[in-house]
BALOBA-1460 file (C-alpha; in Angstrom, 3 decimals):
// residues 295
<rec num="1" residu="x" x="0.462" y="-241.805" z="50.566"/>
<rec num="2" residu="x" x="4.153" y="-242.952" z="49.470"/>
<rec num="3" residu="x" x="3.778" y="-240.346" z="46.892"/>
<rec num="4" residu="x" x="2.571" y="-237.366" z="49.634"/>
<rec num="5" residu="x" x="5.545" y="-238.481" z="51.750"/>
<rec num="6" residu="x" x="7.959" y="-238.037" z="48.675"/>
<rec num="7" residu="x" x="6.774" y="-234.701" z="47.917"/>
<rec num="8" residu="x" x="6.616" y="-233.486" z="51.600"/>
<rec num="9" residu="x" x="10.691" y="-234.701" z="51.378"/>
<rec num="10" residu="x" x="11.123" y="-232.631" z="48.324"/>
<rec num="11" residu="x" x="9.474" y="-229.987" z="49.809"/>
<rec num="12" residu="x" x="11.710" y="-229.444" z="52.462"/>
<rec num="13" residu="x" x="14.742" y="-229.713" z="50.132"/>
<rec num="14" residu="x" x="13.111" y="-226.666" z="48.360"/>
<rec num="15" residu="x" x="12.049" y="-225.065" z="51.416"/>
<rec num="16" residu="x" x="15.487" y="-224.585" z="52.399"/>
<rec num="17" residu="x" x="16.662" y="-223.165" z="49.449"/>
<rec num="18" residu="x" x="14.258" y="-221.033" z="49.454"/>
<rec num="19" residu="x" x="15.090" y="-219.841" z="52.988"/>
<rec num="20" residu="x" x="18.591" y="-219.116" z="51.926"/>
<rec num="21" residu="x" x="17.310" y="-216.799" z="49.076"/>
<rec num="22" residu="x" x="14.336" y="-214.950" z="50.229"/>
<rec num="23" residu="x" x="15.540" y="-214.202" z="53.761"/>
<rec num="24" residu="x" x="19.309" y="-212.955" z="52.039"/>
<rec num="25" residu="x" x="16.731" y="-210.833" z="49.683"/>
<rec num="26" residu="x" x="14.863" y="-209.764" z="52.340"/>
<rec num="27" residu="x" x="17.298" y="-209.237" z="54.945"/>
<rec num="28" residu="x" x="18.863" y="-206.341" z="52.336"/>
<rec num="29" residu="x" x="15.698" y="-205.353" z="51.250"/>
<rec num="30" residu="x" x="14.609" y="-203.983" z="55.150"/>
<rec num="31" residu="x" x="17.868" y="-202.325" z="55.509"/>
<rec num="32" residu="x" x="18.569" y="-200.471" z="52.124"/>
<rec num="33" residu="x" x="15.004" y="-200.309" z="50.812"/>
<rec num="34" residu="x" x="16.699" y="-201.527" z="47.365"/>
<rec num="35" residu="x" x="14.499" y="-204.280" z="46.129"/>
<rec num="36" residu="x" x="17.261" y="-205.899" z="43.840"/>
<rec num="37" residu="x" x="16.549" y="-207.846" z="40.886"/>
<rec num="38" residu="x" x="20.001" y="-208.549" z="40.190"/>
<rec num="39" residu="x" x="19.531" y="-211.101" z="43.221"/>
<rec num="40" residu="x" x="19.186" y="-214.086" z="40.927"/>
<rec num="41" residu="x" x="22.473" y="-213.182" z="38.795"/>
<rec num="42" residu="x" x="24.609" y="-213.074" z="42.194"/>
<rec num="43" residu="x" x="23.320" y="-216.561" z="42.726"/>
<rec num="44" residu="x" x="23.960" y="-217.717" z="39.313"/>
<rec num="45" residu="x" x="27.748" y="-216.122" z="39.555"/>
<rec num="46" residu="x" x="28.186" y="-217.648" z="42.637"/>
<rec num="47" residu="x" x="27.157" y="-221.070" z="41.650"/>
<rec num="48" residu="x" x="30.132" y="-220.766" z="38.837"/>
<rec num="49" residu="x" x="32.496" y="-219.770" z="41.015"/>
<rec num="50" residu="x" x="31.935" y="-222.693" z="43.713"/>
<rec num="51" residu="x" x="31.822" y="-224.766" z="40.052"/>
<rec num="52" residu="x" x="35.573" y="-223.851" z="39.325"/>
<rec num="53" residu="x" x="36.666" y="-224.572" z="43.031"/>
<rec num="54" residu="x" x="34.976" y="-227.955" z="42.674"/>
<rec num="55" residu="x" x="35.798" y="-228.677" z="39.003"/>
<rec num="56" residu="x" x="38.575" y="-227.035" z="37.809"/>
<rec num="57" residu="x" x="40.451" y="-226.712" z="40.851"/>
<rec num="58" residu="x" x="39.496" y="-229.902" z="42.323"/>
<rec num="59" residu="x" x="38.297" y="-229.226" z="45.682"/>
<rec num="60" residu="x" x="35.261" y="-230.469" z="47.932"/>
<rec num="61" residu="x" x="32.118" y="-228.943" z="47.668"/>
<rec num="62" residu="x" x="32.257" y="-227.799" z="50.951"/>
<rec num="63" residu="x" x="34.565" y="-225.641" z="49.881"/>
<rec num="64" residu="x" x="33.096" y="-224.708" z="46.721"/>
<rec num="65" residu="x" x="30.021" y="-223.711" z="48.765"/>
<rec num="66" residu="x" x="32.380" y="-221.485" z="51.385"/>
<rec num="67" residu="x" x="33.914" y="-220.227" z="48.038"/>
<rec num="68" residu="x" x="30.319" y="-219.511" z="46.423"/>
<rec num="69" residu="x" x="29.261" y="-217.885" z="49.262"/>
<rec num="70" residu="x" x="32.196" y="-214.987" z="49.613"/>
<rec num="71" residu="x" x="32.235" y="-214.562" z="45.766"/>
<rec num="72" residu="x" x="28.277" y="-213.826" z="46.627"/>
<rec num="73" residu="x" x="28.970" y="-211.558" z="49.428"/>
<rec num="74" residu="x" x="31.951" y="-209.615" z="47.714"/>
<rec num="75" residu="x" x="29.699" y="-209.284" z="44.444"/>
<rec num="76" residu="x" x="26.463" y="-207.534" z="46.783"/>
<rec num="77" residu="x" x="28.751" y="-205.031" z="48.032"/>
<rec num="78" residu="x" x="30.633" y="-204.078" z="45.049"/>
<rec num="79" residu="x" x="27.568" y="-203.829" z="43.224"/>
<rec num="80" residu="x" x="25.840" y="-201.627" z="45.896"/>
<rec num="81" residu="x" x="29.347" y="-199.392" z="46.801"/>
<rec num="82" residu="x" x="29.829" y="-198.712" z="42.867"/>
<rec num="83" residu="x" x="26.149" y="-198.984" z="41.030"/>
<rec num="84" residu="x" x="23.254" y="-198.247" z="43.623"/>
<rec num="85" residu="x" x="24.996" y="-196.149" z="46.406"/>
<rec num="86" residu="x" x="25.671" y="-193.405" z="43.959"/>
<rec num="87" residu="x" x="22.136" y="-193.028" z="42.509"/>
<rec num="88" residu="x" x="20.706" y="-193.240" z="46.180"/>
<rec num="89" residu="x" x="23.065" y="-190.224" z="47.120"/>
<rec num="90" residu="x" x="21.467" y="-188.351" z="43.860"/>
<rec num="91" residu="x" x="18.452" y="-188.743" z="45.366"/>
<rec num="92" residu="x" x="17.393" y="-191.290" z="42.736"/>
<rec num="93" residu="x" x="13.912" y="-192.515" z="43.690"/>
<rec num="94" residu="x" x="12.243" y="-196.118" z="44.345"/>
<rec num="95" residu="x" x="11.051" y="-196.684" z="40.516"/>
<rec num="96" residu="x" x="14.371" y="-195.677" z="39.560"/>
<rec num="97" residu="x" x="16.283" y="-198.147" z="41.929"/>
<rec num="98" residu="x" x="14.365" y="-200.953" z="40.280"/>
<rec num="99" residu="x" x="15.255" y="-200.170" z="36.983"/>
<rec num="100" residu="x" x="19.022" y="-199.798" z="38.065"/>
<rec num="101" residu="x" x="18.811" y="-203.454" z="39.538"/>
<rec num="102" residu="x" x="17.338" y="-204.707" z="36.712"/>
<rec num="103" residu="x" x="19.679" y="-202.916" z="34.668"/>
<rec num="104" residu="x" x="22.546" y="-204.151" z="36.513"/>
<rec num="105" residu="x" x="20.955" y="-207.713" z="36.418"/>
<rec num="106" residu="x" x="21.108" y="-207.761" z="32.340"/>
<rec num="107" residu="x" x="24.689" y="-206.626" z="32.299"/>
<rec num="108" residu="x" x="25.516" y="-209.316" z="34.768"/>
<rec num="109" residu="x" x="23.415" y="-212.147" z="32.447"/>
<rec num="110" residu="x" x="25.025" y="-211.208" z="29.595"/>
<rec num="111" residu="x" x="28.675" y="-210.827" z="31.412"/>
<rec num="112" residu="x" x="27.944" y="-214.622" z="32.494"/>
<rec num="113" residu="x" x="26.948" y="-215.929" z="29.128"/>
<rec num="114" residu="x" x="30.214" y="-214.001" z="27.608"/>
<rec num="115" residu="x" x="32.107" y="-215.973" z="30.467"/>
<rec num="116" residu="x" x="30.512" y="-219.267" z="30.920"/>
<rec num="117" residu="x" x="28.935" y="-219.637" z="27.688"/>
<rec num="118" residu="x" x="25.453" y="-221.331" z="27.355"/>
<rec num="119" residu="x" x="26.357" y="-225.287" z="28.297"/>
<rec num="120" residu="x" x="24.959" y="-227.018" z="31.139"/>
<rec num="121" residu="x" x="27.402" y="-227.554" z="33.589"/>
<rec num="122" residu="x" x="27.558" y="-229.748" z="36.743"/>
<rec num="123" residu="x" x="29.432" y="-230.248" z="39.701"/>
<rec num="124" residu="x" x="32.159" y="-232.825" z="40.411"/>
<rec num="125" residu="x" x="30.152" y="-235.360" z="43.084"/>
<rec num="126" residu="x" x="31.101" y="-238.688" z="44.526"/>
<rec num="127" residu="x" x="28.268" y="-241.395" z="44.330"/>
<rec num="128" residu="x" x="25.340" y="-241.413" z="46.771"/>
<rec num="129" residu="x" x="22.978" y="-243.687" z="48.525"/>
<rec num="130" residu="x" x="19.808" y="-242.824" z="49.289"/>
<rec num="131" residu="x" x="18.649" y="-241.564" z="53.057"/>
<rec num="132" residu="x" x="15.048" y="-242.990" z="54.049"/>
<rec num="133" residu="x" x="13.507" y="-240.704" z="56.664"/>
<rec num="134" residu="x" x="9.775" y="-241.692" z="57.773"/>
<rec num="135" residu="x" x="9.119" y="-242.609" z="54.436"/>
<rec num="136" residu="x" x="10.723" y="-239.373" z="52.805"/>
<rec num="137" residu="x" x="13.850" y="-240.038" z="50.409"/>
<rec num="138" residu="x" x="17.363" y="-237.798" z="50.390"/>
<rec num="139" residu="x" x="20.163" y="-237.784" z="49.052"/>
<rec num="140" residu="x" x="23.045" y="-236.621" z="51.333"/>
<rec num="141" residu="x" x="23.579" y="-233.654" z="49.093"/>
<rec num="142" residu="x" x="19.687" y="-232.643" z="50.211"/>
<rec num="143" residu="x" x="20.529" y="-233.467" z="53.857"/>
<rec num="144" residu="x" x="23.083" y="-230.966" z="54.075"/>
<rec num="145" residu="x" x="20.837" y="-228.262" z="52.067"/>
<rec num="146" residu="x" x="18.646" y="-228.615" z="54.929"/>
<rec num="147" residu="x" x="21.001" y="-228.658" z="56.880"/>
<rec num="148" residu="x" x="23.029" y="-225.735" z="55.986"/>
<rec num="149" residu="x" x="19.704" y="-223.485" z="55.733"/>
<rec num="150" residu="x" x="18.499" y="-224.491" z="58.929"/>
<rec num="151" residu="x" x="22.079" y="-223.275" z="60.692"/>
<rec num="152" residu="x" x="22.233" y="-220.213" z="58.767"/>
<rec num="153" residu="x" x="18.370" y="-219.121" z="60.211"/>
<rec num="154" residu="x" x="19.668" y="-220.235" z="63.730"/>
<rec num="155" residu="x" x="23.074" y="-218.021" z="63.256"/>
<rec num="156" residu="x" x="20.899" y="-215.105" z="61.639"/>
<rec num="157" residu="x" x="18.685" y="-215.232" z="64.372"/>
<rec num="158" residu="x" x="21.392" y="-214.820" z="66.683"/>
<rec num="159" residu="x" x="22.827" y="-212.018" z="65.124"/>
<rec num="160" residu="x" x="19.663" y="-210.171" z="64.619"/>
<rec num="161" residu="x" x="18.296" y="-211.119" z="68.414"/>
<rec num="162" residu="x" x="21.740" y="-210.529" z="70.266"/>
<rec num="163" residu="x" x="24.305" y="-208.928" z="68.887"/>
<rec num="164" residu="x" x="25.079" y="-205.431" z="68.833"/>
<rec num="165" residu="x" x="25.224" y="-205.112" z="64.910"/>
<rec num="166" residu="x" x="21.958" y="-206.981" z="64.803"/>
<rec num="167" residu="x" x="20.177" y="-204.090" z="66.911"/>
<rec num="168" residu="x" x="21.762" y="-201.679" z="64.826"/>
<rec num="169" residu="x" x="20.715" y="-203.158" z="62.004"/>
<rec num="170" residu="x" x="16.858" y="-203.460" z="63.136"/>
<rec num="171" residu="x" x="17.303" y="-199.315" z="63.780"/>
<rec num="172" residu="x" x="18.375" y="-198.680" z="60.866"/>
<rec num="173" residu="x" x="15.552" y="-200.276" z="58.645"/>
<rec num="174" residu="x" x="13.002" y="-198.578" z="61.359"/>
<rec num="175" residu="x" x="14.880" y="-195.095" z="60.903"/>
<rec num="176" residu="x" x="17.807" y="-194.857" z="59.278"/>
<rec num="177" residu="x" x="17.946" y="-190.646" z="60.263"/>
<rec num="178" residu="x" x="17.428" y="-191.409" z="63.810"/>
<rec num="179" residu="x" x="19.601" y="-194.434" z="64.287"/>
<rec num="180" residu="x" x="22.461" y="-191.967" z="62.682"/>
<rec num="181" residu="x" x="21.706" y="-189.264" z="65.195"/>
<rec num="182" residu="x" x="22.203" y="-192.017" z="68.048"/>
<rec num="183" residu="x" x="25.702" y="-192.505" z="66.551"/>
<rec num="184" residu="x" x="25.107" y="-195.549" z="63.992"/>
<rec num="185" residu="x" x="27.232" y="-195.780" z="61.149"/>
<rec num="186" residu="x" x="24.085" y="-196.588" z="59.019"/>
<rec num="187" residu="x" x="26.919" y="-197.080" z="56.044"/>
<rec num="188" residu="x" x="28.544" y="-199.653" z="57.607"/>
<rec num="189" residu="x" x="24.991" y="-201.314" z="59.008"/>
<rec num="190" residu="x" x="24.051" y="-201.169" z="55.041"/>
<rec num="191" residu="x" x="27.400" y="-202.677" z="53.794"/>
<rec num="192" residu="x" x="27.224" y="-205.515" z="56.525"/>
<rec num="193" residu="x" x="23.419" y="-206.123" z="55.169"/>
<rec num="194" residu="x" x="24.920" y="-206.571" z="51.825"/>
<rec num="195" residu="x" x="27.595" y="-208.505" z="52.777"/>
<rec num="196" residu="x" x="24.836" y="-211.227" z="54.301"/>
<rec num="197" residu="x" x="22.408" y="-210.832" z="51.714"/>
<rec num="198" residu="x" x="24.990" y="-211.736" z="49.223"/>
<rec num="199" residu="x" x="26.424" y="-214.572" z="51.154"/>
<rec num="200" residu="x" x="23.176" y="-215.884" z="51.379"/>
<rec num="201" residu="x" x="22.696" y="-215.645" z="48.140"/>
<rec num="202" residu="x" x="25.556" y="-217.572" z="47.463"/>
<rec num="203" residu="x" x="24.887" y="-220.421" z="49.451"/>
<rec num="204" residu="x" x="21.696" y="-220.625" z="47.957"/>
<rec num="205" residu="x" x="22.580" y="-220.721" z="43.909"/>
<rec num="206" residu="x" x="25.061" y="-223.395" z="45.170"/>
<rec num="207" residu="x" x="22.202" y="-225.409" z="46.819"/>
<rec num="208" residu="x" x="20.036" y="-224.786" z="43.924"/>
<rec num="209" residu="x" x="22.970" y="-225.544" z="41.633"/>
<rec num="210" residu="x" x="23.416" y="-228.815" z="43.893"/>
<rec num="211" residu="x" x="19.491" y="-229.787" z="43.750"/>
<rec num="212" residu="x" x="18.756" y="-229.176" z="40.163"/>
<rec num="213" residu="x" x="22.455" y="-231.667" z="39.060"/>
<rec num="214" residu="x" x="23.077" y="-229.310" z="36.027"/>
<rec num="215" residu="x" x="22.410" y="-225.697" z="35.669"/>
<rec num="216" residu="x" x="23.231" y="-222.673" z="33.035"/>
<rec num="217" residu="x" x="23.830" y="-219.155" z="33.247"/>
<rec num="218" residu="x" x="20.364" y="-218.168" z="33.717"/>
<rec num="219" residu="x" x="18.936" y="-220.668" z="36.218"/>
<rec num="220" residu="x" x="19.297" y="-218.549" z="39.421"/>
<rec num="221" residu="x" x="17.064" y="-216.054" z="37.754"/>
<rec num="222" residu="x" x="14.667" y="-218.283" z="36.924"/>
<rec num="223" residu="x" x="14.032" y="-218.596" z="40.623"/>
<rec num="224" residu="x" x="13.789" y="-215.059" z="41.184"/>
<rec num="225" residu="x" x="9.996" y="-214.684" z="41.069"/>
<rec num="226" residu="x" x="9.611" y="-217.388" z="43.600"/>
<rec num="227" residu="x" x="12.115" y="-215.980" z="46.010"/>
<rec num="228" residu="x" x="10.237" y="-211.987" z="45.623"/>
<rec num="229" residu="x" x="6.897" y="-214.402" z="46.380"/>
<rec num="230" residu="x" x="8.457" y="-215.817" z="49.669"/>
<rec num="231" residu="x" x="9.806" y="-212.673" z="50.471"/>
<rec num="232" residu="x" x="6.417" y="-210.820" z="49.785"/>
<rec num="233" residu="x" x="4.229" y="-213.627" z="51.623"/>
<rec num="234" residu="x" x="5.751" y="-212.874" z="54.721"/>
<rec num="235" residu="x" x="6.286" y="-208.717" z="54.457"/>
<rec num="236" residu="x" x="9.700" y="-207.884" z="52.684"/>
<rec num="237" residu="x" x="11.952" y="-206.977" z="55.331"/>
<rec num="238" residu="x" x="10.721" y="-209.486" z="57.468"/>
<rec num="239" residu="x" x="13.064" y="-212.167" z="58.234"/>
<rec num="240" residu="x" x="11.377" y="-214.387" z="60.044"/>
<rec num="241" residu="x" x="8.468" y="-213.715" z="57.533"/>
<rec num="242" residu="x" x="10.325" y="-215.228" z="54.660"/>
<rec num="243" residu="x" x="11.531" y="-218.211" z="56.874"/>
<rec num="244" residu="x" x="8.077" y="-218.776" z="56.783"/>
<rec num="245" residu="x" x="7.314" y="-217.690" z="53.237"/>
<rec num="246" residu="x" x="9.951" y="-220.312" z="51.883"/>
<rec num="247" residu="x" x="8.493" y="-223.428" z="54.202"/>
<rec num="248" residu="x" x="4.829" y="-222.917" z="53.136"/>
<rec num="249" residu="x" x="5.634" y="-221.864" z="48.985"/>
<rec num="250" residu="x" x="8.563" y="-224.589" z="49.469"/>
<rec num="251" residu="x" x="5.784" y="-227.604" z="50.590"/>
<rec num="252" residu="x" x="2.588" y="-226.576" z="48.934"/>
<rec num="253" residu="x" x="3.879" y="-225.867" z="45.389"/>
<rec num="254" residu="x" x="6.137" y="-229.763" z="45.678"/>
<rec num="255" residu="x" x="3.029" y="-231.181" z="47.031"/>
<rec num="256" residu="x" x="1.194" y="-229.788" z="43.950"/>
<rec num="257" residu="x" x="3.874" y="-231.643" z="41.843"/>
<rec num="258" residu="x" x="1.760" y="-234.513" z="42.531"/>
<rec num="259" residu="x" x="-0.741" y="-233.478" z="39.965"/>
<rec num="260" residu="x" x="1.635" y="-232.160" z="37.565"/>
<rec num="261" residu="x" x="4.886" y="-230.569" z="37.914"/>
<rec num="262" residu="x" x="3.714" y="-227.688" z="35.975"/>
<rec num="263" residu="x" x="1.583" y="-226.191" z="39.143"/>
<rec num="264" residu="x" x="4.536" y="-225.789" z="40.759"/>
<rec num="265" residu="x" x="4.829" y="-222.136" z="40.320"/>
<rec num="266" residu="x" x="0.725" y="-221.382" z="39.903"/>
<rec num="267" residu="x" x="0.178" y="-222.976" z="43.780"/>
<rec num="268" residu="x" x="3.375" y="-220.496" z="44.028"/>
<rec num="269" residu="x" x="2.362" y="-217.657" z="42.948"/>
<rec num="270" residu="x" x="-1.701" y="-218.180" z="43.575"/>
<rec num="271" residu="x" x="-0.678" y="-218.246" z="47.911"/>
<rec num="272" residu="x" x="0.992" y="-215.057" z="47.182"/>
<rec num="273" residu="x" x="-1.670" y="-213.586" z="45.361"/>
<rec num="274" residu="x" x="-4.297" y="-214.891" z="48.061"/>
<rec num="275" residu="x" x="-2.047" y="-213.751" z="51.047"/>
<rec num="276" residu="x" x="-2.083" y="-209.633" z="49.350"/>
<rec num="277" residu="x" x="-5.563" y="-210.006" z="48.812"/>
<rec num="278" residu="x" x="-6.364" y="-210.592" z="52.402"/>
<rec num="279" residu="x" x="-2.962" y="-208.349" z="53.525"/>
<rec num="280" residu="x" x="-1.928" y="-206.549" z="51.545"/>
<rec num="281" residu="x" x="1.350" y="-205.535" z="53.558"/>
<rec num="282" residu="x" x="2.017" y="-209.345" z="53.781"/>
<rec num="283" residu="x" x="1.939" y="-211.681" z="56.453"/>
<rec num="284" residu="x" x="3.107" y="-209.225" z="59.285"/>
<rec num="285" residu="x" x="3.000" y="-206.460" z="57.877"/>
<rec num="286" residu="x" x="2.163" y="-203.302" z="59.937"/>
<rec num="287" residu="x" x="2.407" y="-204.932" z="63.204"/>
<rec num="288" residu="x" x="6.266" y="-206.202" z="62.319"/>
<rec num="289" residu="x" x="7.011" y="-202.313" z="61.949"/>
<rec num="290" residu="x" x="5.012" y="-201.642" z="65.218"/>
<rec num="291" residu="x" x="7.135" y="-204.279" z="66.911"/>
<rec num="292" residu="x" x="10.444" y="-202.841" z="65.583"/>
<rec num="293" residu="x" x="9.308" y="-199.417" z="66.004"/>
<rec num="294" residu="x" x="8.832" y="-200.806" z="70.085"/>
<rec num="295" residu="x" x="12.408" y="-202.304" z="70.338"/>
């Protein structure tokens, strides 16, 4: 039981990382109808950057993580204004967009290993105690994970729900022709979608960075596949999907740990495989894009 109760703790910890990432991929993904493999690398870059805040130039990690974060969101939209906008106005198609991202994603692997070299490297960190929650065990470090991705879902839900720019933004992945003939800048809806997705991103590869103790240049890409499998378990481009996507991957394949760690990504990847094979659009699916289509 102590052991269940361990895992369910972990699982949370995971759960929220893995809310960061697959609702920032997803959140772009419903907008731009990119689906961006280079996701992993902005993580991984971002991660570095918080590292030299914390390390090199001394300050706290919350400020390493606000740092991560913008060095995320600037990277998404540079990469989309100067890489992917320009093929999408060529009229490049779907199959092509994926093999620009994952173009763009080995240039930025190899850009980081050039940079950062191929060392572990790990963040400057006073000493902590444990945290003993109904038999689950944290770290404060994994209390404010949880804590972070649980306030960024609340704020995104806000923005999405009632904000002007969060209706425009659910028009434009419904229609992005008609929401321009009501008089949305659809240009500036997909540069703020960026903008989050990569701040997201962000926080998460300094979470991940933060969970794992030491990380290299490739470790945000490692996570990748389980991120698309959140993301796809709950219909990519549906947010509150991959909320859900991220809690159920994030328990069940920590719970499976139990056995042996290596099931971690099989229970992964074998609830994505069941959840296509019953729907096949994902969790929601068609009746998310008959809800949107209502609003």
């Amino acid at each position: 039981m102590s052991q269940v109760l361990a895992a369910l703790g972990f699982g949370l910890v995971t759960a929220s990382i893995l809310a960061l990432s697959s609702v920032g991929f997803t959140v772009q993904f419903g907008v731009t109808n990119v689906f961006n493999l280079a996701y992993g690398h902005v993580m991984t870059a971002a991660a570095f950057v918080a590292y030299v805040i914390n390390v090199d130039v001394g300050a706290p990690i919350g400020v390493a993580l606000a740092g991560g974060a913008a060095a995320g969101a600037i990277a998404s939209v540079a990469m989309n204004r100067f890489v992917y906008r320009p093929f999408l106005r060529r009229g490049a198609t779907l199959f092509v967009m994926v093999i620009v991202t994952l173009a763009t994603g080995a240039v930025l692997l190899n850009l980081l290993e050039i940079v950062v070299g191929t060392d572990f490297h790990s963040y400057r960190l006073v000493e902590e105690s444990s945290i003993h929650v109904a038999g689950m065990v944290f770290t404060p470090r994994q209390i404010v994970i949880i804590g972070l991705a649980v306030g960024c879902m609340l704020a995104l839900h806000l923005v999405l729900r009632h904000t002007r720019l969060g209706k425009a933004m659910r028009a434009t992945q419904v229609n992005a022709e008609l929401a321009r003939s009501c008089g949305i800048s659809t240009d500036r809806v997909t540069d703020v979608a960026w903008l989050l997705s990569g701040a997201l991103a962000g926080l998460a590869g300094v979470a991940l960075a933060l969970n794992l103790t030491s990380f290299d240049f490739t470790f945000g890409n490692t996570f990748l596949l389980v991120i698309v499998a959140a993301a796809v378990f709950g219909s990519v481009g549906h947010v509150y999907g991959a909320m859900i996507g991220a809690l159920v991957i994030g328990l069940a394949s920590e719970e499976a740990a139990i056995l042996a760690p290596t099931l971690k990504e099989v229970v992964a990847f074998g609830i994505l495989v069941l959840i296509l094979l019953v729907r096949p659009n994902g969790l929601f699916g068609r009746a998310y894009t008959q809800q949107m289509e209502a609003q």
